[in-house]
N, C-alpha and C positions, 0 to 999 in steps of 0.2 A: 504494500500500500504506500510505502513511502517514497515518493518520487526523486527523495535526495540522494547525491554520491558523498559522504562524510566529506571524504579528499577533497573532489572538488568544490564543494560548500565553503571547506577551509580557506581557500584560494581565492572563492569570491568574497571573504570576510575582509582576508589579509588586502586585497582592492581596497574594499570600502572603509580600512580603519586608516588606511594610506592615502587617503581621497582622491583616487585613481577612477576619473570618470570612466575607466573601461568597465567595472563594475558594475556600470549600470544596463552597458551595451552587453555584457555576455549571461547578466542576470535573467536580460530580457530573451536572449536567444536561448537559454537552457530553459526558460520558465514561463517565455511571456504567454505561451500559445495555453497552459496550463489554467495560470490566472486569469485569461481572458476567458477559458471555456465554466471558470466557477462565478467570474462576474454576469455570463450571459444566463446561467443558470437562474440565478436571481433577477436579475434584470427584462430578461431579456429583449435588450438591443445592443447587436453589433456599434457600434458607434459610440454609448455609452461606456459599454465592457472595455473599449478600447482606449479610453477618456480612461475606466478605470484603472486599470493596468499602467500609465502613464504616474498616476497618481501613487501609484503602489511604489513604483520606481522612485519617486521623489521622497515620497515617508520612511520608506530601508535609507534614501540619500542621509536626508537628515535625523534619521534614529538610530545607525548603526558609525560609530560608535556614539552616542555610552553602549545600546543597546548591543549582544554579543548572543545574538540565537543559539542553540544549539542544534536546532534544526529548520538550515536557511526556507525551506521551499514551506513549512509549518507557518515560520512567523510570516511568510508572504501573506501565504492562504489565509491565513486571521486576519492581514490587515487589507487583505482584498475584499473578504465578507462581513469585514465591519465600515469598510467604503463604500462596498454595494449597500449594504442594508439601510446606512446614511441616505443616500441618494434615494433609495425606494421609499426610506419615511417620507422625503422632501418630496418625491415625486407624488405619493400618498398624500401627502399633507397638501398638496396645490391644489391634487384635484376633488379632494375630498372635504376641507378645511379643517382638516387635522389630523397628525401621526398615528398610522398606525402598525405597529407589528408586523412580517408575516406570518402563518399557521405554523412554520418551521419553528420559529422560537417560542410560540406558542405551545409547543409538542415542550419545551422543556424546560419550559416557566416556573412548573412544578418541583424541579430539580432546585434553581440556585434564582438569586435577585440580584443584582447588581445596581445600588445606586453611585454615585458618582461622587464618590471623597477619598479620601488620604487614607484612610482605613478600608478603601473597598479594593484601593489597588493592590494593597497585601494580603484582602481575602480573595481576591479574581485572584493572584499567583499562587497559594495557596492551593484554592479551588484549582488550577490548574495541574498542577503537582500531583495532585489527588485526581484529577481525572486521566491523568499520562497513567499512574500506577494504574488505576481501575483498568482502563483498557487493556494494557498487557498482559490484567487476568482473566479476560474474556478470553471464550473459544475464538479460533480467527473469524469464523465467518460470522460469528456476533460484531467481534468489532469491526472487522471491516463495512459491514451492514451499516452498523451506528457511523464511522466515520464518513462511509460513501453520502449519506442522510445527511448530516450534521456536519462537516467540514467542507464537503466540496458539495452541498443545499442539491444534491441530487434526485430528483423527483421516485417516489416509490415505483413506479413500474417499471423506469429504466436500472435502476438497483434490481430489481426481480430478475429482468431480464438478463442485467450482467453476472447473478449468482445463482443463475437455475431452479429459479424458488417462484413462488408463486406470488401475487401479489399479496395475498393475503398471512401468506409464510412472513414474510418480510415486517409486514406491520404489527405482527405477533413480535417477531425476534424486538423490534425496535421497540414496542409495550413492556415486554419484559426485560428487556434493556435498561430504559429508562426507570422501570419500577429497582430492579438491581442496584441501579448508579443513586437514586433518592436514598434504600439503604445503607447504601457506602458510605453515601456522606453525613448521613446521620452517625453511622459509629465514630467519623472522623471528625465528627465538633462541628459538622461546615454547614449544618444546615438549622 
């Protein structure tokens, strides 16, 4: 599932903490076609996804360093689906006159909250830490399920269709998924 090369991640780190705009030019060749297909998932427009992707490029510019990934093609994907998701409130929000959600974070609302302070960004990293461990101990095809779902906003039947599973298999796994991961973070203090 994971679309990074360690080595070569290193290389593109060792660019960007050396402020070697080529860094952004081979980020974008290893990765752009990736982050473009998780922006259009959400989106969906070419044209925006490609706006976002641009934008992705510029936030790694200016957040690596301090910021020091562990896993480059991760922290993209996060701050591709939280660029997309911006853009689809605002886009939400114009036409409708006011933000809303999509049913995706709504599937996992129930899990974790996140408000916006000094204390949420060491319970989001936290929470994060806690949700890397939990996945590792799922079966693969559980996690892979919840990540294809949940990291790269991939719509349930094309997830069925890439794991041989029915559609209805799929939304069970990611049910008892989600009910699992609420568990988890309850024994962990996090919830």
């Amino acid at each position: 599932m994971d679309e990074s090369r360690p080595g070569q991640d290193c290389q593109l780190l060792a660019l960007f903490r050396a402020r070697d705009e080529q860094a952004l030019t081979a980020v974008n060749e290893k990765y752009g076609k990736a982050l473009c297909r998780i922006a259009f998932e959400l989106l969906n427009d070419r044209q925006d996804a490609e706006e976002i992707v641009s934008d992705v490029l510029m936030t790694a510019w200016n957040s690596i360093p301090p910021d020091n990934p562990c896993n480059l093609f991760g922290y993209l994907a996060a701050v591709t689906r939280n660029l997309s998701m911006h853009r689809l409130d605002t886009r939400t929000a114009q036409r409708r006159g006011g933000g809303q959600r999509p049913a995706l974070l709504d599937e996992l609302r129930e899990c974790a909250a996140a408000p916006d302070t000094v204390e949420a960004e060491i319970d989001r990293r936290m929470l994060t830490d806690a949700l890397n461990r939990f996945l590792r101990g799922l079966p693969e095809q559980s996690g892979d399920i919840f990540i294809l779902r949940y990291t790269y906003a991939m719509p349930v039947q094309e997830i069925a269709k890439r794991q041989h599973l029915s559609i209805s298999a799929v939304k069970i796994s990611l049910y008892r998924t989600r009910k699992k991961l609420r568990i988890y973070l309850e024994q962990e203090g996090l919830l």
